[in-house]
LUMTI-565619 format. One record per residue (C-alpha): x, y, z; residue in three letters. Coordinates in steps of 0.1 Angstrom, whole numbers, padded with zeros to 4 digits, always signed. Layout:
BEGIN
XYZAla ...
REM end
This chain:
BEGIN
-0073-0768+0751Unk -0107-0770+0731Unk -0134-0790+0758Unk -0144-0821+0738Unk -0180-0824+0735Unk -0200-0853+0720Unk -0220-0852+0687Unk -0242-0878+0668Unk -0217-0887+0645Unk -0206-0926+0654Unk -0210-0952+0666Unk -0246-0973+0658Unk -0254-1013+0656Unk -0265-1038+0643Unk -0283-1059+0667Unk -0304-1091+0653Unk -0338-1076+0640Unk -0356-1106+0648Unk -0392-1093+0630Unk -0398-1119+0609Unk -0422-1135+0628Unk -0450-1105+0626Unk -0434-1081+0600Unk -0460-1103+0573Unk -0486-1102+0596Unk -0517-1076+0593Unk -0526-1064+0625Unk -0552-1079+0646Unk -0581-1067+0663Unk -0588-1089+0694Unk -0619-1092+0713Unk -0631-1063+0735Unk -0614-1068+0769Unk -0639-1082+0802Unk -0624-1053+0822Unk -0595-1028+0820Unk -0573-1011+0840Unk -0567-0975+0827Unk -0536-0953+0847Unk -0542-0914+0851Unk -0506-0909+0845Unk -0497-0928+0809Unk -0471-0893+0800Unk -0441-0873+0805Unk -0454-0842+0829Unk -0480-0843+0857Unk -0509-0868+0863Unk -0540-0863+0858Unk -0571-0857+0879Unk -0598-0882+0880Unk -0632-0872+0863Unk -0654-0899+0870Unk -0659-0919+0905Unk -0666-0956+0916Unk -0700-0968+0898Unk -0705-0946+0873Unk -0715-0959+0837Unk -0684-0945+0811Unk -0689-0949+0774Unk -0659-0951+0748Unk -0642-0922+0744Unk -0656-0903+0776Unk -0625-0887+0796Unk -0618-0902+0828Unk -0587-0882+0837Unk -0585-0845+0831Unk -0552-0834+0820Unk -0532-0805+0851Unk -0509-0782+0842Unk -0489-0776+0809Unk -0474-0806+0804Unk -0500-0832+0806Unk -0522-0850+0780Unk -0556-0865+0792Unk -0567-0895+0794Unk -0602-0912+0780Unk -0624-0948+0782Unk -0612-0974+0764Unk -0643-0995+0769Unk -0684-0991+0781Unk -0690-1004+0811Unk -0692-0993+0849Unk -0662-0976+0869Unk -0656-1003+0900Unk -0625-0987+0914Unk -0607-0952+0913Unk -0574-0958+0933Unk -0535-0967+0931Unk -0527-0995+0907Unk -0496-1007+0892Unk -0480-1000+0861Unk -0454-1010+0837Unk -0430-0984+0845Unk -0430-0996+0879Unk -0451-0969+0894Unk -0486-0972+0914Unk -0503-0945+0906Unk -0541-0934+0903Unk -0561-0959+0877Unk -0596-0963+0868Unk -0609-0998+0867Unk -0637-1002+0844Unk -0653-1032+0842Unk -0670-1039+0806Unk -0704-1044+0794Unk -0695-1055+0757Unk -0717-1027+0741Unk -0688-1006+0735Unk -0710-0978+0732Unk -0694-0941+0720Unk -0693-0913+0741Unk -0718-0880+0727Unk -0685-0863+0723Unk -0671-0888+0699Unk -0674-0868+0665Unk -0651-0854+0634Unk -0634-0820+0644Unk -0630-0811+0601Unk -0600-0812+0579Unk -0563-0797+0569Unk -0578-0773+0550Unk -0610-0766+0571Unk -0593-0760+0607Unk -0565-0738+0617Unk -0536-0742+0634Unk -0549-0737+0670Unk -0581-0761+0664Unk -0553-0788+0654Unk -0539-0784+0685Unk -0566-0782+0703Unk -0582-0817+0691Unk -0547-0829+0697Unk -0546-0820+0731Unk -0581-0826+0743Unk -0581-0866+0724Unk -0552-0872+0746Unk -0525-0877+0719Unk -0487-0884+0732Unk -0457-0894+0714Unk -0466-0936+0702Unk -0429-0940+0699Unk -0422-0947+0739Unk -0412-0916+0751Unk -0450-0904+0756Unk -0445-0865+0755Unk -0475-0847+0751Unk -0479-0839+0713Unk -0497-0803+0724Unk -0465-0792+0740Unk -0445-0806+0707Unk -0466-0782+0684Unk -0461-0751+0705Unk -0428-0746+0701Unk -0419-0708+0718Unk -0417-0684+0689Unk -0384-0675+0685Unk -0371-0713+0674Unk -0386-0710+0637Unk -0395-0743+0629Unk -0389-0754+0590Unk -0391-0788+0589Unk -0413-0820+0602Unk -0399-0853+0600Unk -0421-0886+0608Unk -0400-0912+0615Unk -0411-0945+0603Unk -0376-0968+0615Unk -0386-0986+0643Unk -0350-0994+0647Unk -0360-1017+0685Unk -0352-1053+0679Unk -0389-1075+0674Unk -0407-1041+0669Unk -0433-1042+0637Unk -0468-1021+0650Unk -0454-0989+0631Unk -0442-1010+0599Unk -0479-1026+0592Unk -0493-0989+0601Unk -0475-0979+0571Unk -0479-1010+0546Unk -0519-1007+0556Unk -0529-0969+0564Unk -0503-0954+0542Unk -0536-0925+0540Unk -0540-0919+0572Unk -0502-0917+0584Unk -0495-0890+0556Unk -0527-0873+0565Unk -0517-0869+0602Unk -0482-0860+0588Unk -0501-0830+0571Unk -0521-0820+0603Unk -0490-0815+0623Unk -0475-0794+0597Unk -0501-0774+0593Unk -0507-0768+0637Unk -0469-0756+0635Unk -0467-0737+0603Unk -0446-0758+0583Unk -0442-0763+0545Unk -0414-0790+0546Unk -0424-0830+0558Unk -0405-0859+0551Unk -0411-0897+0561Unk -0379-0912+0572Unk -0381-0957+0568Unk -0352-0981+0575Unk -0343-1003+0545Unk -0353-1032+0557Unk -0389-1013+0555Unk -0384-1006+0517Unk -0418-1021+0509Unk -0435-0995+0536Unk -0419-0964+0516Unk -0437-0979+0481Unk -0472-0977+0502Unk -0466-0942+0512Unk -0449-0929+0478Unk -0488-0920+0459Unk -0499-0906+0495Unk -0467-0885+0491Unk -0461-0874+0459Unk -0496-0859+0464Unk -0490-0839+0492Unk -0452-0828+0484Unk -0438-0847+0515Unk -0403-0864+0505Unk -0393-0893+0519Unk -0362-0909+0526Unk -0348-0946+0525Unk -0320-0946+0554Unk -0297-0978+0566Unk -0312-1003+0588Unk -0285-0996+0617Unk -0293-0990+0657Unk -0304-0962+0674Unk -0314-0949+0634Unk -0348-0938+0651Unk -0335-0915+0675Unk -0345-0880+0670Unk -0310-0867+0670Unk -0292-0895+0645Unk -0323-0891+0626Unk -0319-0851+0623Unk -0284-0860+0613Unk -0291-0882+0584Unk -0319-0866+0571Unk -0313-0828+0571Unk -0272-0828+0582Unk -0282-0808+0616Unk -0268-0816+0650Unk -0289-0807+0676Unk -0262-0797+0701Unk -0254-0807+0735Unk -0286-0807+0758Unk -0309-0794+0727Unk -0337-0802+0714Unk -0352-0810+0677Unk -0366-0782+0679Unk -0334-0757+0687Unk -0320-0770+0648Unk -0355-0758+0634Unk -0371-0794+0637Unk -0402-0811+0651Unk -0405-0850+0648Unk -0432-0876+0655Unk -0436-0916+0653Unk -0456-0928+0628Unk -0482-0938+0655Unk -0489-0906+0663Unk -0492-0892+0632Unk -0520-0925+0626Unk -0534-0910+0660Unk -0536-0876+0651Unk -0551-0882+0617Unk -0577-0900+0640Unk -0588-0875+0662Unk -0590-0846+0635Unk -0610-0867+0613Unk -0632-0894+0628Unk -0630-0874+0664Unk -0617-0904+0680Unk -0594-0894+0714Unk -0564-0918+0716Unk -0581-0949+0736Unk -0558-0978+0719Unk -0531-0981+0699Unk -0503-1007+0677Unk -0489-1033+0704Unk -0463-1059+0688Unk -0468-1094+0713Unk -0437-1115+0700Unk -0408-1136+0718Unk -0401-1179+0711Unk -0426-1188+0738Unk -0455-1171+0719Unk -0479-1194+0701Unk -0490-1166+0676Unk -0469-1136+0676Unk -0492-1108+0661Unk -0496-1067+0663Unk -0525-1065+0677Unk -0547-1032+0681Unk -0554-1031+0720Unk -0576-1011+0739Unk -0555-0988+0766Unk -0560-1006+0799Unk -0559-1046+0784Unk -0533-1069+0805Unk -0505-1077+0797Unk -0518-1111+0804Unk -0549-1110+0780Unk -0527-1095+0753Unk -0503-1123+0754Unk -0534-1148+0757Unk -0548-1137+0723Unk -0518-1138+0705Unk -0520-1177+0709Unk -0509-1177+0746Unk -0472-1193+0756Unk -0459-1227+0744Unk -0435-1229+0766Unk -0421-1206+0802Unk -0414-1173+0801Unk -0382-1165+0816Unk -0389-1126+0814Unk -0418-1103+0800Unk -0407-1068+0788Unk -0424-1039+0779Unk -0412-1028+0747Unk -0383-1042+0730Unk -0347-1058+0742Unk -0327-1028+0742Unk -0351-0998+0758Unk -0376-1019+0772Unk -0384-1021+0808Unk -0388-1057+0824Unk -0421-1065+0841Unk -0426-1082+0874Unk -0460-1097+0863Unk -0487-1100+0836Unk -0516-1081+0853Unk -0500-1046+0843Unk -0520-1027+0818Unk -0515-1012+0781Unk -0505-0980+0781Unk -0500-0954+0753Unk -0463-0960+0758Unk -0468-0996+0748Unk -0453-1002+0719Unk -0442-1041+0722Unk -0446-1069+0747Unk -0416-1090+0744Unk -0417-1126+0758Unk -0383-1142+0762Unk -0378-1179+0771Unk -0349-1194+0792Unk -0327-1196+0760Unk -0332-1159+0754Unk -0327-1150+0785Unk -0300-1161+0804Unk -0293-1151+0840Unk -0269-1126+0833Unk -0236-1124+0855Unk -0210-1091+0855Unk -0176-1095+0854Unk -0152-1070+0859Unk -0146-1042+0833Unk -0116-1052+0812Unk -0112-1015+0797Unk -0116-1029+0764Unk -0136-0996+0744Unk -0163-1016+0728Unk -0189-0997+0749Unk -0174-0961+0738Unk -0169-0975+0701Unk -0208-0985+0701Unk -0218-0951+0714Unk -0238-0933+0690Unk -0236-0899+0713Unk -0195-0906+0715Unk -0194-0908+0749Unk -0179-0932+0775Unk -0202-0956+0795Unk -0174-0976+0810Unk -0167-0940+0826Unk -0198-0937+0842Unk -0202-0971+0854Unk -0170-0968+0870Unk -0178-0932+0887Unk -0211-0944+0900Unk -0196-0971+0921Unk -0181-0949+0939Unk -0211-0923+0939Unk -0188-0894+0922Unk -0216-0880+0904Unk -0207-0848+0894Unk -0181-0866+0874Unk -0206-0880+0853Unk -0219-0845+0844Unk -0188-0836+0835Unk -0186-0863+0809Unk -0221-0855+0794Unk -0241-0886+0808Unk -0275-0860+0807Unk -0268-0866+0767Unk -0273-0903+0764Unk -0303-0909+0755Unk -0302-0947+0772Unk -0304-0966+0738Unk -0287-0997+0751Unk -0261-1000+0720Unk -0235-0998+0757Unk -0244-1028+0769Unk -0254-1049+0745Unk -0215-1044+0730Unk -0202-1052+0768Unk -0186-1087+0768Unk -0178-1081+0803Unk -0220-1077+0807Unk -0219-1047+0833Unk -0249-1024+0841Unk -0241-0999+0821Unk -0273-0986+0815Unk -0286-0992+0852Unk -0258-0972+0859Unk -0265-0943+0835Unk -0303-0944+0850Unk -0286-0939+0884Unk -0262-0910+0876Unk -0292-0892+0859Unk -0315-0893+0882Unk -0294-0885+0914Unk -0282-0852+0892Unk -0319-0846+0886Unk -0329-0849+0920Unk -0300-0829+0929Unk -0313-0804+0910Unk -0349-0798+0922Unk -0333-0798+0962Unk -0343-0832+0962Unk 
REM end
């Protein structure tokens, strides 16, 4: 009997969008922060070293945090001022790890280093990458993988095609929306830039219908350059890398793949923005598109913030809170990760800070699961959540691995279909990172 494997091919839905409130909106640039709090590690891969040590004076765009090992992107000033602490601080993933505190002196001076590195046509590949890597550029979708490793794919995988999504298919999310109704340029430009560091002659911009006005700001940007772009469904997970392969090109990425094993690199609008950045005005990646929405927020804007801002200040100049907040995440309702406290900083995996009041946010009781399919149904990977909620109470994870939980890609469509309101995700979380650690001899 043929093993039944799972494919991108179902499921997706359609939870409220509930961007109304800033999808009008242009972003907002607040006021330069008093003080910030910027984390060494704000990636996927290793930490970085500290560069700079309590009291020094640091300048805008100086690096702080020197990038160790392969996979790592380093990290740079967000503000001038003087260093007052180099030590463990937490974060918004729930970490402590090493942070430098700098505490402002509102001249926001540049760093020396701060200059243009040339153009498409003046740079090659290598000295794309290289001003990628050294301004600290990740991926400004969430997942925050270093965008040098992305463009140095191994040889043999013969990349064809680069696809920048432009869905934003989160719930509340808008930052990548008004990056492409107001620097249409700029996105298309870093679009080019990463074609050209991997050697590519084929780009397309993938936007959500409900974004239809976004694809008219790129379309003269576009024509120009020969990049096609494509008007898809507004439906959930759309902005995942492997539904989005799928309904662009018609290629599954197969079972523990990558993009990049079906001939295919993809990057977030952000990062193309980013990129375009770095190449062209020299600028390292120091802040970035945060959406601050939710009921209780007085003013709910995208707002440009410098990397190390608080939560706190963020939410503060978006009008502050009219009323409680019953819980403060960062990102949006389906991915995003729930925060103990306003006093954790931006990071570059920032993309929303989501306020939810007591009407919102219900305490939230599980009841037994009543086998009823609506998680499996949901799945956009096809496989069975109920499944692995129900091996990982009794700690049988090797089951899970059987049923393919390493290919979830923790999207949340699971849960939010649950009626019976179980963990499902929690539980994925669990199974994956006990077979992870089970890996390395943990």
């Amino acid at each position: 009997m043929a093993r039944w494997r799972p494919g991108p091919l179902v499921g997706m839905i359609h939870p409220p969008e509930n961007k109304e409130r800033t999808a009008s909106r242009p972003i907002l640039r607040p006021a330069l922060p008093d003080r910030v709090v910027i984390p060494l590690w704000q990636h996927t891969g290793s930490p970085c070293e500290p560069r700079v040590a309590r009291g020094e004076r640091v300048t805008v765009g100086q690096k702080i945090g020197e990038a160790v090992g392969p996979l790592s992107a380093p990290i740079h000033a967000s503000i001038s001022g003087k260093v007052t602490a180099v030590e463990p601080r937490p974060d918004p993933l729930g970490r402590e790890v090493m942070a430098v505190a700098i505490e402002g002196d509102g001249e926001d001076e540049l760093a020396t280093t701060v200059e243009p590195r040339g153009t498409v046509d003046s740079l090659s590949p290598e000295e794309i990458r290289q001003a990628v890597h050294e301004a600290g550029i990740v991926g400004l979708g969430g997942a925050a993988f270093p965008t040098r490793t992305k463009l140095s794919p191994p040889p043999d995988r013969n990349i064809d095609t680069y696809i920048l999504n432009g869905c934003e298919c989160e719930p509340f999310l808008t930052g990548d929306h008004r990056l492409m109704l107001e620097r249409p340029a700029d996105a298309l430009l870093g679009l080019r830039l990463l074609m050209k560091a991997v050697g590519v002659t084929g780009g397309y911009v993938a936007v959500e219908s409900n974004k239809a006005n976004a694809l008219e700001a790129l379309r003269p940007w576009a024509d120009d350059a020969g990049i096609k772009l494509i008007l898809l469904p507004t439906r959930y997970p759309q902005g995942s890398e492997k539904h989005l392969i799928k309904a662009v090109l018609n290629r599954e990425i197969p079972s523990g793949g990558l993009p990049m094993d079906v001939g295919v690199l993809v990057s977030n609008v952000g990062t193309a923005v980013a990129v375009a950045d770095a190449v062209y005005r020299g600028m390292p990646l120091l802040q970035r598109v945060v959406t601050v929405t939710g009921r209780p927020v007085r003013e709910p804007a995208n707002l440009l913030l410098r990397i190390g801002t608080t939560f706190g200040a963020a939410i503060e100049a978006a009008g502050g809170l009219g009323e409680p907040a019953a819980r403060v995440v960062m990102g949006g309702p389906m991915t995003g990760v729930a925060q103990a406290n306003t006093d954790v900083p931006v990071i570059k995996a920032t993309t929303g800070i989501l306020v939810l009041g007591r009407r919102e946010s219900p305490p939230v009781v599980s009841t037994p699961c009543i086998r009823c399919g609506r998680c499996a149904q949901s799945c956009p990977m096809r496989l069975l959540p109920l499944q692995y909620d129900a091996q990982v109470r009794v700690g049988n994870y090797e089951r899970t691995r059987e049923l393919f939980v390493m290919d979830c890609i923790e999207c949340g469509a699971c849960a939010w279909a649950c009626p019976a309101r179980r963990p499902l995700v929690h539980a994925i979380r669990l199974a994956k990172g006990e077979l992870r650690g089970r890996r390395v001899g943990r």
